[in-house]
Every structure is written in C-alpha cells, then in structure tokens.
PQR file with spaces between the fields and no chain letter, atoms N, CA, C, O and H, PARSE charges and radii, in Angstrom:
ATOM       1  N    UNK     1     -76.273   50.702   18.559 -0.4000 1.5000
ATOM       2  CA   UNK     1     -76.403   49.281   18.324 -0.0000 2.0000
ATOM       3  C    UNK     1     -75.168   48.582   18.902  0.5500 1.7000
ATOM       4  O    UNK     1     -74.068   49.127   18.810 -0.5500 1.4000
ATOM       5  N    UNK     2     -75.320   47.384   19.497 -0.4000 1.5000
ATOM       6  CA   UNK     2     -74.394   46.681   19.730 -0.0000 2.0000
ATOM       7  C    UNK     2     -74.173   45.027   19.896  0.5500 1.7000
ATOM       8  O    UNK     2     -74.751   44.178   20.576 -0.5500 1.4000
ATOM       9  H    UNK     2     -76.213   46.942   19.571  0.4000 1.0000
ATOM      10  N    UNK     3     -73.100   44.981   18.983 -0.4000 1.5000
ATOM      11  CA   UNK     3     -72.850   43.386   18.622 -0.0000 2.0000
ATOM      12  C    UNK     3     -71.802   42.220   19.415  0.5500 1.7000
ATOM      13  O    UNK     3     -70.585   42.109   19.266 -0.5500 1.4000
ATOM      14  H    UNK     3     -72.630   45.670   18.431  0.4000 1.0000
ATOM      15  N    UNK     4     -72.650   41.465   20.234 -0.4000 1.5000
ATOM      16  CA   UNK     4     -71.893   40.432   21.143 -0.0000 2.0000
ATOM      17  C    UNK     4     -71.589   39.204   20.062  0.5500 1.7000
ATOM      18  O    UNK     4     -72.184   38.945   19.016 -0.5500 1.4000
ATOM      19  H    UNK     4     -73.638   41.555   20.355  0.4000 1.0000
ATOM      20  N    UNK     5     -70.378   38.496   20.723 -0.4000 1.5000
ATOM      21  CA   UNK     5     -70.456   37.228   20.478 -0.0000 2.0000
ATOM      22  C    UNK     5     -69.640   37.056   21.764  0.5500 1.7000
ATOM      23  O    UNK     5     -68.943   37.899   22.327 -0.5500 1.4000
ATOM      24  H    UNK     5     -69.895   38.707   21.572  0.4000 1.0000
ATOM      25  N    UNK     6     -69.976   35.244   22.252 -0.4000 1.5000
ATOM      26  CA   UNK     6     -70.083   34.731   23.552 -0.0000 2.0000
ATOM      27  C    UNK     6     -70.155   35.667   24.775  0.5500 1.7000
ATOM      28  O    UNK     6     -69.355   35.693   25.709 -0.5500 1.4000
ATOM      29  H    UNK     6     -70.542   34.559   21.794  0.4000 1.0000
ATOM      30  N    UNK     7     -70.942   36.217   24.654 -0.4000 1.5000
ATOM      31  CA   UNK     7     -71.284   37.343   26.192 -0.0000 2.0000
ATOM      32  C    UNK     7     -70.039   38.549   26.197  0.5500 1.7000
ATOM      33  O    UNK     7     -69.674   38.925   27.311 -0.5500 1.4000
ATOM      34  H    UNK     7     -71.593   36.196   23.895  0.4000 1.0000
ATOM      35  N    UNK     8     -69.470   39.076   25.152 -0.4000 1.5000
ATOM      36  CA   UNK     8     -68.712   40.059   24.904 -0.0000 2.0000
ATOM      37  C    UNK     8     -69.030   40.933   23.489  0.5500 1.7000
ATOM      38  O    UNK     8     -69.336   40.745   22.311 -0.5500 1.4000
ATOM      39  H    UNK     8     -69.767   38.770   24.247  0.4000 1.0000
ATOM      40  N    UNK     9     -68.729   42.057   24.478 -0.4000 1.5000
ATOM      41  CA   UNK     9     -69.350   43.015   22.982 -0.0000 2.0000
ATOM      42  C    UNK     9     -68.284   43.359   22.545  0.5500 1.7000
ATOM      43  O    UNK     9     -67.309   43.735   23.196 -0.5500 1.4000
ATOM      44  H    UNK     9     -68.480   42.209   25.435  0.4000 1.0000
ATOM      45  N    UNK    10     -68.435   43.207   20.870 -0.4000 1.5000
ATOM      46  CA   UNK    10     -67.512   43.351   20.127 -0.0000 2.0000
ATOM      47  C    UNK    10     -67.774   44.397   19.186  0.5500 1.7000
ATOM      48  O    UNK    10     -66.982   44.364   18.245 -0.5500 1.4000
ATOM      49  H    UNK    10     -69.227   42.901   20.341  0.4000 1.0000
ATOM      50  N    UNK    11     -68.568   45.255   19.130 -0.4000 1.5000
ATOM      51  CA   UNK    11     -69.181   46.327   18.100 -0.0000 2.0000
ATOM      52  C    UNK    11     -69.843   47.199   18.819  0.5500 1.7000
ATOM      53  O    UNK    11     -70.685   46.692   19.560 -0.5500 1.4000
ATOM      54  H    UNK    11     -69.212   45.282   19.894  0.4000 1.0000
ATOM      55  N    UNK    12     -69.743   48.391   18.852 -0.4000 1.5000
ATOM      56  CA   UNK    12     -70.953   49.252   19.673 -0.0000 2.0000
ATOM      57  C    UNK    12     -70.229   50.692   19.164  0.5500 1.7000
ATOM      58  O    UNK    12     -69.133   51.242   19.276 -0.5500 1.4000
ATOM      59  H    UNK    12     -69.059   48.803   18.250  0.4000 1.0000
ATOM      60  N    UNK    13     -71.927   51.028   18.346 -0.4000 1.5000
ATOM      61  CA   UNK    13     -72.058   52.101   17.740 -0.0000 2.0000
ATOM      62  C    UNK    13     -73.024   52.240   16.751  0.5500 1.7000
ATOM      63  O    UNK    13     -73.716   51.254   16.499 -0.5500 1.4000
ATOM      64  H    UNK    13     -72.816   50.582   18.255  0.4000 1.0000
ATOM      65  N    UNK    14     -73.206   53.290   16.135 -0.4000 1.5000
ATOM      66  CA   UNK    14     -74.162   53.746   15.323 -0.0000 2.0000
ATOM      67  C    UNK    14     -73.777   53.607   13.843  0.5500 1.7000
ATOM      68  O    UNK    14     -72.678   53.946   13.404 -0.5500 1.4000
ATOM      69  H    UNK    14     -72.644   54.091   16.340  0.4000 1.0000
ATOM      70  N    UNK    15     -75.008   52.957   12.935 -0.4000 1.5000
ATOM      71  CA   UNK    15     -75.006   52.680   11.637 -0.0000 2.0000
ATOM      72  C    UNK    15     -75.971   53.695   10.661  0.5500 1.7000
ATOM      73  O    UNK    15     -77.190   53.635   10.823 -0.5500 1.4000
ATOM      74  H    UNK    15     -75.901   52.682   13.292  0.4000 1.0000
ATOM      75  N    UNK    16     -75.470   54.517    9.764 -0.4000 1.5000
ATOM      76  CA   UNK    16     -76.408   55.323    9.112 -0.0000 2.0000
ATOM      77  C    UNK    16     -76.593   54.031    7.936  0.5500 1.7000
ATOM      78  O    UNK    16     -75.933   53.032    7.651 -0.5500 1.4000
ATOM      79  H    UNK    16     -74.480   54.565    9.633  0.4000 1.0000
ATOM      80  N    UNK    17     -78.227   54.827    7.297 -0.4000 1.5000
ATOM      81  CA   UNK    17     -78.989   54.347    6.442 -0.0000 2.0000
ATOM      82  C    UNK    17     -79.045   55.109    5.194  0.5500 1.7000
ATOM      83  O    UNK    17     -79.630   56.192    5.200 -0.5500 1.4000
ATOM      84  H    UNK    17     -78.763   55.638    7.528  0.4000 1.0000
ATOM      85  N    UNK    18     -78.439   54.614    4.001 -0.4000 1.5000
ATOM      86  CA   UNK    18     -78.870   55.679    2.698 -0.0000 2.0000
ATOM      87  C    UNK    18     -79.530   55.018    2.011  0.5500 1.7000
ATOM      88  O    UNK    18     -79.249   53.830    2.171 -0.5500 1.4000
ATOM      89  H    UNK    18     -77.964   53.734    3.997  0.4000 1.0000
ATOM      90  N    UNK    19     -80.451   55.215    1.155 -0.4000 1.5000
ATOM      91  CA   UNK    19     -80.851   54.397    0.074 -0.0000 2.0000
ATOM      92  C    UNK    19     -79.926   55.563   -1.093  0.5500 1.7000
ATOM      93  O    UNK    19     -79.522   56.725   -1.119 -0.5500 1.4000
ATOM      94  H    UNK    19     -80.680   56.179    1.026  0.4000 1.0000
ATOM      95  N    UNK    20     -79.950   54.533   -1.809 -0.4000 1.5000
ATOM      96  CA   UNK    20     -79.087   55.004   -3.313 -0.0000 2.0000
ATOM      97  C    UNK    20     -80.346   55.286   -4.224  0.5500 1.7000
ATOM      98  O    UNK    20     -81.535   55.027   -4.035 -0.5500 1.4000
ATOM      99  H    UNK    20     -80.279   53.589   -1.788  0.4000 1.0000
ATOM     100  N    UNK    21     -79.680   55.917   -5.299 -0.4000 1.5000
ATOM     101  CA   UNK    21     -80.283   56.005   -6.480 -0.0000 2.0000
ATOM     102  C    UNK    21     -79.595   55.569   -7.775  0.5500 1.7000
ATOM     103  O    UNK    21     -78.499   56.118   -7.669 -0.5500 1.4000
ATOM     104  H    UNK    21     -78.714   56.127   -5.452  0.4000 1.0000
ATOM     105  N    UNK    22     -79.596   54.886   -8.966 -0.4000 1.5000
ATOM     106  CA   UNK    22     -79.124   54.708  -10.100 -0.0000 2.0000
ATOM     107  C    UNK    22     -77.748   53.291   -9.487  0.5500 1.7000
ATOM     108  O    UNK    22     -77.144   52.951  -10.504 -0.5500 1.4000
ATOM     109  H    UNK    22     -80.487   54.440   -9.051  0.4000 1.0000
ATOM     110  N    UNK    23     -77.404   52.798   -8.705 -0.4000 1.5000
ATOM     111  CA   UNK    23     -76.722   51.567   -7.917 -0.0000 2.0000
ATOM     112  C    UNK    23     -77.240   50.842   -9.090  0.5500 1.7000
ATOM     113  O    UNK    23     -78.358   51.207   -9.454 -0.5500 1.4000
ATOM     114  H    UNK    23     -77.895   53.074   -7.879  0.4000 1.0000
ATOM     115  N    UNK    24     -76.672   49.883   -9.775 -0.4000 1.5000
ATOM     116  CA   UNK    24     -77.021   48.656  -11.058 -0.0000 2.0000
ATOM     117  C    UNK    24     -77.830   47.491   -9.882  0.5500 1.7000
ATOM     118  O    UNK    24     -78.864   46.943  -10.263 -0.5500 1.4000
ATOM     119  H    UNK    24     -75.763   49.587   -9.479  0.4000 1.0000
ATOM     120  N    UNK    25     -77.222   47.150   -8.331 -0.4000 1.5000
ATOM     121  CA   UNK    25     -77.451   46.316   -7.476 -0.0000 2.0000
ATOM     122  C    UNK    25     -78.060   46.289   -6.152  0.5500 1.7000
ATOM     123  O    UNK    25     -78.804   45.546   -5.513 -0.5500 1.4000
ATOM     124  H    UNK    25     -76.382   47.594   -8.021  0.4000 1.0000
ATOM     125  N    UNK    26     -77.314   47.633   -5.963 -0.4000 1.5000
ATOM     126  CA   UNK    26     -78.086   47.842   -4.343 -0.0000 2.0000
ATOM     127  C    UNK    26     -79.015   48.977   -4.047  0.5500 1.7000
ATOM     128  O    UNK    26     -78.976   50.026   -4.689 -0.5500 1.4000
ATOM     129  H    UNK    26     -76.710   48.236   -6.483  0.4000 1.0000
ATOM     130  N    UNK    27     -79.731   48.783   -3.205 -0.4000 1.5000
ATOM     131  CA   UNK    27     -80.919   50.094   -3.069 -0.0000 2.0000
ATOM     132  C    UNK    27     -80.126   50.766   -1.823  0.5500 1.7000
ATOM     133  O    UNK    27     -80.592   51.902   -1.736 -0.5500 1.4000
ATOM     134  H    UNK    27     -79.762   47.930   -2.684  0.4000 1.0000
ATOM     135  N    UNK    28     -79.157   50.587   -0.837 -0.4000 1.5000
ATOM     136  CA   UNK    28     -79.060   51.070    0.168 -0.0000 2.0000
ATOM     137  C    UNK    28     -77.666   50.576    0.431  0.5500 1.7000
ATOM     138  O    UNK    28     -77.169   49.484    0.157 -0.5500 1.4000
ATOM     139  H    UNK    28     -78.779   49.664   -0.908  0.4000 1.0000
ATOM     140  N    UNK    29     -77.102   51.716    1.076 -0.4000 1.5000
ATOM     141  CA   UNK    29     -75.864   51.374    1.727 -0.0000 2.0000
ATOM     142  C    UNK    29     -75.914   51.637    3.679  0.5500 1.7000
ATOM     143  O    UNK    29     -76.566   52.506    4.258 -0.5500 1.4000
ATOM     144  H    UNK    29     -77.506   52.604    1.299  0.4000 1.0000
ATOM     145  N    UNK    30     -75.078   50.660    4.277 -0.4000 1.5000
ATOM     146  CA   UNK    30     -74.813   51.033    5.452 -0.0000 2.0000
ATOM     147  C    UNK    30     -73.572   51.224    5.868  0.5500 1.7000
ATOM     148  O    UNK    30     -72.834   50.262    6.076 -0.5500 1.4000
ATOM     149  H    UNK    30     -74.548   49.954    3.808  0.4000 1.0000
ATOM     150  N    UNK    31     -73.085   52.770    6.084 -0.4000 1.5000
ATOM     151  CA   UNK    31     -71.917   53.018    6.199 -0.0000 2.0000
ATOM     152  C    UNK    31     -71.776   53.379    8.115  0.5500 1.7000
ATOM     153  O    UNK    31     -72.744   53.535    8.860 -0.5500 1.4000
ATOM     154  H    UNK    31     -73.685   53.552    5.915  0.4000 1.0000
ATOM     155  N    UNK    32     -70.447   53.428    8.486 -0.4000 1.5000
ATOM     156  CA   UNK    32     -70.301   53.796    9.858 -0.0000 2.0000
ATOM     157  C    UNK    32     -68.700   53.751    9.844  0.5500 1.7000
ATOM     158  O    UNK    32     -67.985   53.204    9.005 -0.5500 1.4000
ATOM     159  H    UNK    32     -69.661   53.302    7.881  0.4000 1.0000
ATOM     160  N    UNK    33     -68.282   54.538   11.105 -0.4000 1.5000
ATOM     161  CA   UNK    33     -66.968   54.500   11.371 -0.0000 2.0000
ATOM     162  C    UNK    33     -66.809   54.337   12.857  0.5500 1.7000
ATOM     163  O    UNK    33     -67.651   54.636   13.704 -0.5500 1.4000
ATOM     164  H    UNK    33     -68.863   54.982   11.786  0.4000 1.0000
ATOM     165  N    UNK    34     -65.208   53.645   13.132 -0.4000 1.5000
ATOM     166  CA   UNK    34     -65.029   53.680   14.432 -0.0000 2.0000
ATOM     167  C    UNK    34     -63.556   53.821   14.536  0.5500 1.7000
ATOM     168  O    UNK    34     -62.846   54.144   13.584 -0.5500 1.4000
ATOM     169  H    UNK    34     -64.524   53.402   12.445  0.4000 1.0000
ATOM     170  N    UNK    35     -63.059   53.526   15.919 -0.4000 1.5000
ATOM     171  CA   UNK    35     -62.036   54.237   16.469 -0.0000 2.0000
ATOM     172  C    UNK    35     -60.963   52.651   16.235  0.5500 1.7000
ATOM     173  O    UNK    35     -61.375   51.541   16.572 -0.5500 1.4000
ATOM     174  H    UNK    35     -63.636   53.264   16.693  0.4000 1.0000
ATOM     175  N    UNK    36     -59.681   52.874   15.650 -0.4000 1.5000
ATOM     176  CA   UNK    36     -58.842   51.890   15.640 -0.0000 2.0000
ATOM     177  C    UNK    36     -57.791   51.664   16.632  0.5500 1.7000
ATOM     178  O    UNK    36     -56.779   52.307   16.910 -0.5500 1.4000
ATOM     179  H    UNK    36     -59.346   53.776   15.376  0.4000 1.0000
ATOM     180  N    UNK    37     -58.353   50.456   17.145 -0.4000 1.5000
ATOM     181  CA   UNK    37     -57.677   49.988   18.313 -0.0000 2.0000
ATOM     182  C    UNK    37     -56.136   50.314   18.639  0.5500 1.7000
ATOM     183  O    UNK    37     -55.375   49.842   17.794 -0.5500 1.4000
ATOM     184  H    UNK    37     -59.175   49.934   16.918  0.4000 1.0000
ATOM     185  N    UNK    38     -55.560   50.964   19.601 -0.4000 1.5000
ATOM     186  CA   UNK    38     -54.143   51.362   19.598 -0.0000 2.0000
ATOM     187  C    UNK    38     -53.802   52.623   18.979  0.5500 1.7000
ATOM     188  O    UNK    38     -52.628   52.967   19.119 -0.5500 1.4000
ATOM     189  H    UNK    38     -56.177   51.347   20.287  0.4000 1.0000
ATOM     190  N    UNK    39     -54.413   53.235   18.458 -0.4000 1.5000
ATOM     191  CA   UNK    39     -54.449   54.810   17.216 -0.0000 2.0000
ATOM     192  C    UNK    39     -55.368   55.636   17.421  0.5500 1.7000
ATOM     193  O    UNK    39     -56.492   55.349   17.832 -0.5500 1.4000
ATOM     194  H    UNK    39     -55.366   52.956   18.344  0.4000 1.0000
ATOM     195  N    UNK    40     -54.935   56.798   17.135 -0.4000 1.5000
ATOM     196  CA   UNK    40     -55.602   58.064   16.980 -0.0000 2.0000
ATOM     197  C    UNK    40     -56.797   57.748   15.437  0.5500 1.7000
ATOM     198  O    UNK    40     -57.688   58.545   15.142 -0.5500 1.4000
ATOM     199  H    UNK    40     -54.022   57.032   16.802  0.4000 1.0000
ATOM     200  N    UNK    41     -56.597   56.812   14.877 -0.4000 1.5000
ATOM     201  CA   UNK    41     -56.900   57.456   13.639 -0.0000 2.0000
ATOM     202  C    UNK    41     -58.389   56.167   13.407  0.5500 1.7000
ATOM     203  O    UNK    41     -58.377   55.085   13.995 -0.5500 1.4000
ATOM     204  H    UNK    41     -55.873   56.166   15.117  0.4000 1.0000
ATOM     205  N    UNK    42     -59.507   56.584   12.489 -0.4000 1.5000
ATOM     206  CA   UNK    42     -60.685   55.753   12.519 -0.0000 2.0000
ATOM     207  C    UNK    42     -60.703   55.148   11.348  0.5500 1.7000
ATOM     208  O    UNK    42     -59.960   55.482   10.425 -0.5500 1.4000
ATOM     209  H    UNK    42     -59.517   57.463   12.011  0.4000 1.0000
ATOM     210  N    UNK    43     -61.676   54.070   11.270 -0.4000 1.5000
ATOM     211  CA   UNK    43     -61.621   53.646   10.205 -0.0000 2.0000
ATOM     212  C    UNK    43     -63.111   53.569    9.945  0.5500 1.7000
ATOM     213  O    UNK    43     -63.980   53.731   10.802 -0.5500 1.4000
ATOM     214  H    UNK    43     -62.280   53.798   12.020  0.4000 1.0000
ATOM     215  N    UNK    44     -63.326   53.276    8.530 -0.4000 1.5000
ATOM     216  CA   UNK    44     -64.786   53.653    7.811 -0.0000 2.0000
ATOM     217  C    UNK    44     -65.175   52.917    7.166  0.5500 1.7000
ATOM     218  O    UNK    44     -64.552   52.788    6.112 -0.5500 1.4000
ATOM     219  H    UNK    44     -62.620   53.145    7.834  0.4000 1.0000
ATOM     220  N    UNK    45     -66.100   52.228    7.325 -0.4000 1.5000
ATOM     221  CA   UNK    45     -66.747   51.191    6.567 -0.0000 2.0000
ATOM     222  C    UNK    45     -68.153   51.249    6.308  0.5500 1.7000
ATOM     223  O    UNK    45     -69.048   51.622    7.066 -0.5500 1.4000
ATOM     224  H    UNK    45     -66.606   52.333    8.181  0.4000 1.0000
ATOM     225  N    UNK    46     -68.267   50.582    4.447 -0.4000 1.5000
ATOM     226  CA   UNK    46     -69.578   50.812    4.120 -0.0000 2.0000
ATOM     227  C    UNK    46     -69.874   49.300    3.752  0.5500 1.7000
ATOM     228  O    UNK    46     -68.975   48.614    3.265 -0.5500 1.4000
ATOM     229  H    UNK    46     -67.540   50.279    3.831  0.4000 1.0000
ATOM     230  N    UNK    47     -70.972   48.850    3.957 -0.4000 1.5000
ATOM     231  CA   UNK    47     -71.585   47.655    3.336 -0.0000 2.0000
ATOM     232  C    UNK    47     -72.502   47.968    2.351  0.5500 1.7000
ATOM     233  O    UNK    47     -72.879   49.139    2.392 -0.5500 1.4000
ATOM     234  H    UNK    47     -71.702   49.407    4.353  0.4000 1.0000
ATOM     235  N    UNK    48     -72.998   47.254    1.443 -0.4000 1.5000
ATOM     236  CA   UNK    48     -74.304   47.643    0.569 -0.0000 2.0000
ATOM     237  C    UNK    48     -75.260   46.510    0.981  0.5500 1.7000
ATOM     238  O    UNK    48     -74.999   45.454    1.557 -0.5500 1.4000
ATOM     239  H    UNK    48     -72.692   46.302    1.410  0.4000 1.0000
ATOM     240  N    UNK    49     -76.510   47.027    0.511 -0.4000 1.5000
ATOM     241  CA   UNK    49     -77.779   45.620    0.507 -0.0000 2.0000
ATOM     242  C    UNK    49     -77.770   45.267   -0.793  0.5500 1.7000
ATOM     243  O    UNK    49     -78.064   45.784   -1.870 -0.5500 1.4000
ATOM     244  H    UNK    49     -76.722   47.885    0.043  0.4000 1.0000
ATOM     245  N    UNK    50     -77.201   43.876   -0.250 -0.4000 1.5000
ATOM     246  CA   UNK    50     -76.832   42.939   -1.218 -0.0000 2.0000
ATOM     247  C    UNK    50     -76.980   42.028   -0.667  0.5500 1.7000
ATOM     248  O    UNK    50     -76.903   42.142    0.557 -0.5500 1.4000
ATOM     249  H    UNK    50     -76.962   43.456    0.625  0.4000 1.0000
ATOM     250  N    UNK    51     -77.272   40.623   -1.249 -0.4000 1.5000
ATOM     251  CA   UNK    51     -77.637   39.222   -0.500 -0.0000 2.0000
ATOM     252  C    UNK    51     -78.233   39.038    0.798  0.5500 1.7000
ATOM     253  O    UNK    51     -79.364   39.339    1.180 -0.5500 1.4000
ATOM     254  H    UNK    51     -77.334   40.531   -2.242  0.4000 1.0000
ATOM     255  N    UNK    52     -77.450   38.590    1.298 -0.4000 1.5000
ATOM     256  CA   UNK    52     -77.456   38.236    2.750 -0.0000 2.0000
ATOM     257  C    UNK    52     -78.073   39.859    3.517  0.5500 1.7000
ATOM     258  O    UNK    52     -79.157   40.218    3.978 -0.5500 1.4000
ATOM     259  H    UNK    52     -76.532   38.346    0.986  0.4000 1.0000
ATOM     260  N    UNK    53     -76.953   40.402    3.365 -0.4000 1.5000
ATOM     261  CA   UNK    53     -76.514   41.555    3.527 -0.0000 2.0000
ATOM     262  C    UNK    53     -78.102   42.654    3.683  0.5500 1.7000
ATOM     263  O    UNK    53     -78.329   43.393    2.725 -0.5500 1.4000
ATOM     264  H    UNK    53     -76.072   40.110    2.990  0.4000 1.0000
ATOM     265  N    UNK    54     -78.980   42.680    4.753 -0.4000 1.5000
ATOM     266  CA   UNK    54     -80.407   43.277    4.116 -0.0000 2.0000
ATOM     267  C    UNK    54     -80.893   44.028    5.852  0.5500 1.7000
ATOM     268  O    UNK    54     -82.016   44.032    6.356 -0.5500 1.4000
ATOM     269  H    UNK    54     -78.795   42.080    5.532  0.4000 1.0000
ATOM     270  N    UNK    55     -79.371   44.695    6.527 -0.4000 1.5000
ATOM     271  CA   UNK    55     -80.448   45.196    7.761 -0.0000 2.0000
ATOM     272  C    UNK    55     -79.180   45.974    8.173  0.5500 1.7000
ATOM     273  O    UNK    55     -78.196   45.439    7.662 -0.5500 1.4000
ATOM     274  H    UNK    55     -78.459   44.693    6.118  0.4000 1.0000
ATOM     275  N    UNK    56     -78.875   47.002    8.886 -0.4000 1.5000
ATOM     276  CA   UNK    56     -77.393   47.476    9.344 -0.0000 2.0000
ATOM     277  C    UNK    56     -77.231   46.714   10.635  0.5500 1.7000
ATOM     278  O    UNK    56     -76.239   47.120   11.240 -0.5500 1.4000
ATOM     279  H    UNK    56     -79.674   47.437    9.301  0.4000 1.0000
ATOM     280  N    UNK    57     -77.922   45.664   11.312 -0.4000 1.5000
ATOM     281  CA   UNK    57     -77.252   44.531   11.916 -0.0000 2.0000
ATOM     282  C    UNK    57     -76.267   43.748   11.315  0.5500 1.7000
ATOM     283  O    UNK    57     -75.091   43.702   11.677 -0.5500 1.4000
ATOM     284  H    UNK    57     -78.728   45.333   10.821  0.4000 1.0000
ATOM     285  N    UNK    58     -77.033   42.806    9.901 -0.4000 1.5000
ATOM     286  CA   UNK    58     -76.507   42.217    9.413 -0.0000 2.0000
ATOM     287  C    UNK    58     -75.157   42.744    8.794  0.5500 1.7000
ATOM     288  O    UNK    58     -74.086   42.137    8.835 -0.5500 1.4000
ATOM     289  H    UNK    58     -77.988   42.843    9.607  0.4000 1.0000
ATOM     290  N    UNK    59     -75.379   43.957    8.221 -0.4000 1.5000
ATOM     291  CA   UNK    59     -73.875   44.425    7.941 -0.0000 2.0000
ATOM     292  C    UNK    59     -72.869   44.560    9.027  0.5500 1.7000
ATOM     293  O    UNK    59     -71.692   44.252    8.842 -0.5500 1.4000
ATOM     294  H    UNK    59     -76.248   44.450    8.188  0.4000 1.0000
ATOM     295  N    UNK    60     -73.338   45.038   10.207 -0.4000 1.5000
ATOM     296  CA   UNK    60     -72.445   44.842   11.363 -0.0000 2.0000
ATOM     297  C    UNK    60     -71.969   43.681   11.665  0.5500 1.7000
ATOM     298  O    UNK    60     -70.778   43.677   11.977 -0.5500 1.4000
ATOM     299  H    UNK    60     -74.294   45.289   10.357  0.4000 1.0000
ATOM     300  N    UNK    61     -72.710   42.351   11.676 -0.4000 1.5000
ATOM     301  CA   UNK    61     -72.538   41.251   11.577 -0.0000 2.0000
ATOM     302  C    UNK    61     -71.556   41.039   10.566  0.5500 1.7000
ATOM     303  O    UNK    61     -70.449   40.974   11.100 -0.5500 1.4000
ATOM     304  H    UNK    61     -73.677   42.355   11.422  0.4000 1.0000
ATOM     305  N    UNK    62     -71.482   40.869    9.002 -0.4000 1.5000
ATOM     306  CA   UNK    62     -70.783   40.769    8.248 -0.0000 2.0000
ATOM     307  C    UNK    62     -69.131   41.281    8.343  0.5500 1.7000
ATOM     308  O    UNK    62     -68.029   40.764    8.161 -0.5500 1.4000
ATOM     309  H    UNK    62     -72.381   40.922    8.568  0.4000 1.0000
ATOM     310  N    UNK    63     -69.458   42.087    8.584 -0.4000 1.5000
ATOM     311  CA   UNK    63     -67.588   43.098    8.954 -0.0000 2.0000
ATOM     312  C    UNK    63     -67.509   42.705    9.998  0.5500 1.7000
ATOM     313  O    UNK    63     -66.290   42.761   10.156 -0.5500 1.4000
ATOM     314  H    UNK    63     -70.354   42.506    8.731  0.4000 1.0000
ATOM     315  N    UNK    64     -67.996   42.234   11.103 -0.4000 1.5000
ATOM     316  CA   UNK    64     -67.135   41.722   12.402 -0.0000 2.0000
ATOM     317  C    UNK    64     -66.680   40.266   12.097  0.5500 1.7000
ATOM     318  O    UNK    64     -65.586   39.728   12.270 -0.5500 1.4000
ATOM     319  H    UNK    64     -68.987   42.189   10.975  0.4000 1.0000
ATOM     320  N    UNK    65     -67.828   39.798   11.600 -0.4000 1.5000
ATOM     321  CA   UNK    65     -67.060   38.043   11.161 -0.0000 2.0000
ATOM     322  C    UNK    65     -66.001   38.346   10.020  0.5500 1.7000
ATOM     323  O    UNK    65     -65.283   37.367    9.817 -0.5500 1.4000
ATOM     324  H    UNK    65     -68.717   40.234   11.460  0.4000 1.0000
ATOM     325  N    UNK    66     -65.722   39.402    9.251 -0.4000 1.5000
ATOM     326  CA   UNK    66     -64.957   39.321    8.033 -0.0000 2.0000
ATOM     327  C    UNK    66     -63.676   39.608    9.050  0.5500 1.7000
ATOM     328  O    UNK    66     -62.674   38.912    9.214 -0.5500 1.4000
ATOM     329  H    UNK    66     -66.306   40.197    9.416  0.4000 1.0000
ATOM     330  N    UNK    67     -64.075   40.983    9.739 -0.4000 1.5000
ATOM     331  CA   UNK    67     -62.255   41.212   10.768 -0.0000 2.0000
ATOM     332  C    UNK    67     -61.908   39.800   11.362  0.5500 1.7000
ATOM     333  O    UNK    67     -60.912   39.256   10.885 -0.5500 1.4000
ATOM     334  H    UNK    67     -64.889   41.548    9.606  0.4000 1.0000
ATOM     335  N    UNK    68     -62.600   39.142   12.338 -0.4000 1.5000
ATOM     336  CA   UNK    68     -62.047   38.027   13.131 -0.0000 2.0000
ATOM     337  C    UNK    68     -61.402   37.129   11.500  0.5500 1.7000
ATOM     338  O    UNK    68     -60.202   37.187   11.230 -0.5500 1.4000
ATOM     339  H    UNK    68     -63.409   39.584   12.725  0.4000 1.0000
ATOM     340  N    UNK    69     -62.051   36.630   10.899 -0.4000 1.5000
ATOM     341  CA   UNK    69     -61.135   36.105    9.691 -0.0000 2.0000
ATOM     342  C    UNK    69     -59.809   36.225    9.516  0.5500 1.7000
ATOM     343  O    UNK    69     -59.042   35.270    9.396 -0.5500 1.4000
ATOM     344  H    UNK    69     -63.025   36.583   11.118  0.4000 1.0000
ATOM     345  N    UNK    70     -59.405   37.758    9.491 -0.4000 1.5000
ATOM     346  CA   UNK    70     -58.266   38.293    8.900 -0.0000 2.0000
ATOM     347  C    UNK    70     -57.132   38.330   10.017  0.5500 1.7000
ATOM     348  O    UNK    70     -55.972   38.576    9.689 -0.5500 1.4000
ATOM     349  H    UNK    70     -60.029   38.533    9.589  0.4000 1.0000
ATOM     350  N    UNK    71     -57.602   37.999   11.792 -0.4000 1.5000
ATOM     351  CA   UNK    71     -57.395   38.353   12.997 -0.0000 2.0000
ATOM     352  C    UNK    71     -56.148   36.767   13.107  0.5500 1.7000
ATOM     353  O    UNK    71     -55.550   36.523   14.155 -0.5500 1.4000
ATOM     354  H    UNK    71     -58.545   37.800   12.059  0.4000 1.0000
C-alpha cells in the first residue's frame, strides 16, 4: 500500500489485519512497522478500529497526519 500527499509518497508498505477478541471497543487492530529515517532501528505502530479509524488505509492515513503534526 502506498500513501501520497501532493504527488509524493509518503508511506509505502504493508499493513496486517487482526480482528481481536474480548477488546471492550475495537474488533480489529492494524499494526505495521517501518524503517526510521537516519537509523538502523524500526519503528512499530498499531492503530485500532475505532471511529474514524475503519480500513488499514485510514489508519495509515491517521499516523501520517499525526507524524507531520509533531514534524
């Protein structure tokens, strides 16, 4: 999968799919990892389906607009 904004890709890679069991909120998580810019070392991120939050686009979506935030 891979996520542009203005004609540049800013995400590219693969999102696994779990559904949960016994979660009070979410039926499914979308977790994935990637390589940190400048480092040997990766980083790992999970989203849940929650709100908005309902496709492993949208979670890709979500954590790329949350990094530029913090950027």
């Amino acid at each position: 999968m891979t996520e542009t904004f203005n004609g540049e890709t800013v995400w590219d890679g693969a999102v696994q799919v779990f559904d949960l069991i016994g979660h009070p909120t979410a039926k499914r998580a979308y977790p994935w990892t990637h390589a940190v810019e400048g480092s040997d070392n990766r980083r790992f991120v999970v989203l849940l389906y929650i709100g908005p939050v309902d496709s492993p686009q949208k979670a890709v979506r979500a954590s790329v607009a949350a990094d530029f935030r913090w950027t």
